[in-house]
C-alpha positions in Angstrom: 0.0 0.0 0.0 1.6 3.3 -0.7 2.5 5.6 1.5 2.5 9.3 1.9 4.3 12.6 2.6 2.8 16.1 1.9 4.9 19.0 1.8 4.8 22.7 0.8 2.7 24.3 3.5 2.9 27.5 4.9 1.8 31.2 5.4 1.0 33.5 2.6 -1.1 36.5 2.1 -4.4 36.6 0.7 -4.1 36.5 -3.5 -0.8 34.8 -3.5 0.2 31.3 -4.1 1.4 28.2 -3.0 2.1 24.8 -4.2 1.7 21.5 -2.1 3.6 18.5 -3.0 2.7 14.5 -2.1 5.6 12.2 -2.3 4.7 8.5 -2.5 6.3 5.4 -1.9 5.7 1.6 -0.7 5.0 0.8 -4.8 1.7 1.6 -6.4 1.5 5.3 -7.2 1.6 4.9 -11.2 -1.7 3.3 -11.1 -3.4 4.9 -8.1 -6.3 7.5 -8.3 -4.9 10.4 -6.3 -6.4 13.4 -4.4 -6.6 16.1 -2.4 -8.8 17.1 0.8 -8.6 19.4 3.3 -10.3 20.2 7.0 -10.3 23.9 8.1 -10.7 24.6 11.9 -14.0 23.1 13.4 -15.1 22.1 10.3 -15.2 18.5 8.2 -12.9 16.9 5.7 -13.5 18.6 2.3 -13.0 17.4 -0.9 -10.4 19.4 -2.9 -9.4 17.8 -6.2 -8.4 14.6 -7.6 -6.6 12.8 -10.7 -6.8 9.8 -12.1 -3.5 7.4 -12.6 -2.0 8.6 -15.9 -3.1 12.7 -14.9 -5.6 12.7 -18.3 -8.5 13.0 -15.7 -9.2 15.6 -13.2 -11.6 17.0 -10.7 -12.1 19.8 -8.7 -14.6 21.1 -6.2 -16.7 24.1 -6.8 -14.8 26.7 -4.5 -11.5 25.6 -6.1 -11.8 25.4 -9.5 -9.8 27.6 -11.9 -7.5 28.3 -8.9 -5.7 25.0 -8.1 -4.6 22.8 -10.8 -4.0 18.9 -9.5 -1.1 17.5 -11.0 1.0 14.3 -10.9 4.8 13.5 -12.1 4.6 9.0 -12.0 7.9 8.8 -12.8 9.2 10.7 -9.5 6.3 9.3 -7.5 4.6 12.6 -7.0 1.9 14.7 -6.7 1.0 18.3 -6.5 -1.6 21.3 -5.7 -0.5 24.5 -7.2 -2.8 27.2 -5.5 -3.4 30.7 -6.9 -5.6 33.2 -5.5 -5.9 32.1 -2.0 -8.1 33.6 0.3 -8.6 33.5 3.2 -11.4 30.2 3.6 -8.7 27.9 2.1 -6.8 28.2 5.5 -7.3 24.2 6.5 -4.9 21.1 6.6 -4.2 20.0 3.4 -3.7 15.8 2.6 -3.2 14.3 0.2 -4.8 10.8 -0.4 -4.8 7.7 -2.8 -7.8 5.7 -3.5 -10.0 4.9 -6.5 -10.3 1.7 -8.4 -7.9 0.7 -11.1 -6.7 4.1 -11.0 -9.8 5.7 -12.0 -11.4 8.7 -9.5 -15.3 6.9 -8.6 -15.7 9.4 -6.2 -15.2 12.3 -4.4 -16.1 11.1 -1.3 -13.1 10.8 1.5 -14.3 6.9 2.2 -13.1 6.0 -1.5 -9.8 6.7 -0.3 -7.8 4.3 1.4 -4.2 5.9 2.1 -3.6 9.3 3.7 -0.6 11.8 4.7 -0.4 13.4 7.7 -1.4 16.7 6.3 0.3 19.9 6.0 -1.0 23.7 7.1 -1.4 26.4 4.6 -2.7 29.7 6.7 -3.7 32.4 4.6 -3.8 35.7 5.6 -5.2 39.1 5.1 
C-alpha cells in the first residue's frame, strides 16, 4: 500500500500562491487514483481535487476550480496542488490521499480513499 508525505505548506497572504507536493512510496502510485482534501478549523474533511493514474482525468470542487490545478509526475512518485488566488477560507490542513479503483477517480467522497498523509497547514492571511 503506498505511503505518503505532503509537503509545501505555509503562510501567505491573501491573493498569492502556494504549491503543495505529495511524495509516494511503498509501490503503487503509477496506477493509483490520487487526491486532495482538506479540513479547516472546526469544520469536516472537504473534498479538494483529484486525478486519475495517468493525470488525463481531473476534478475539482466548486470553490477551487480555476485556482488549483492537481497535478501528478509517476515517474518521480509525486503529486502536487498548485494554489493561486488564495483567500482566506482555504486556510485548513491540506492531505493528500490515494484511492480509486484501477486508477480511475469513482468518487469524491473521502471513504473512496484508502491511504492518507499526515497533512500539512497552509494559513492564509489578510
Amino acid at each position: 500500500q503506498v505511503q505518503l508525505e505532503e509537503s509545501g505548506g505555509g503562510l501567505v497572504q491573501a491573493g498569492g500562491s502556494l504549491t503543495l507536493s505529495c511524495a509516494a512510496s511503498g509501490g503503487g502510485f503509477s496506477v493509483t487514483a490520487m487526491g486532495w482534501f482538506r479540513q479547516a478549523p472546526g469544520k469536516e474533511l472537504e473534498y479538494v481535487a483529484a486525478i486519475g493514474w495517468n493525470g488525463e482525468n481531473t476534478y475539482y470542487a466548486a470553490s477551487v476550480k480555476d485556482r488549483f490545478t492537481i497535478s501528478r509526475d509517476n515517474a518521480n512518485n509525486m503529486m502536487y496542488l498548485q494554489m493561486n488566488n488564495l483567500g482566506l477560507e482555504d486556510t485548513a490542513v491540506y492531505y493528500c490521499a490515494a484511492g480509486g479503483r484501477n486508477g480511475v477517480v469513482i468518487s469524491t467522497k473521502s471513504r473512496d480513499f484508502h491511504s492518507w498523509g499526515q497533512g500539512t497547514q497552509v494559513t492564509v492571511s489578510s
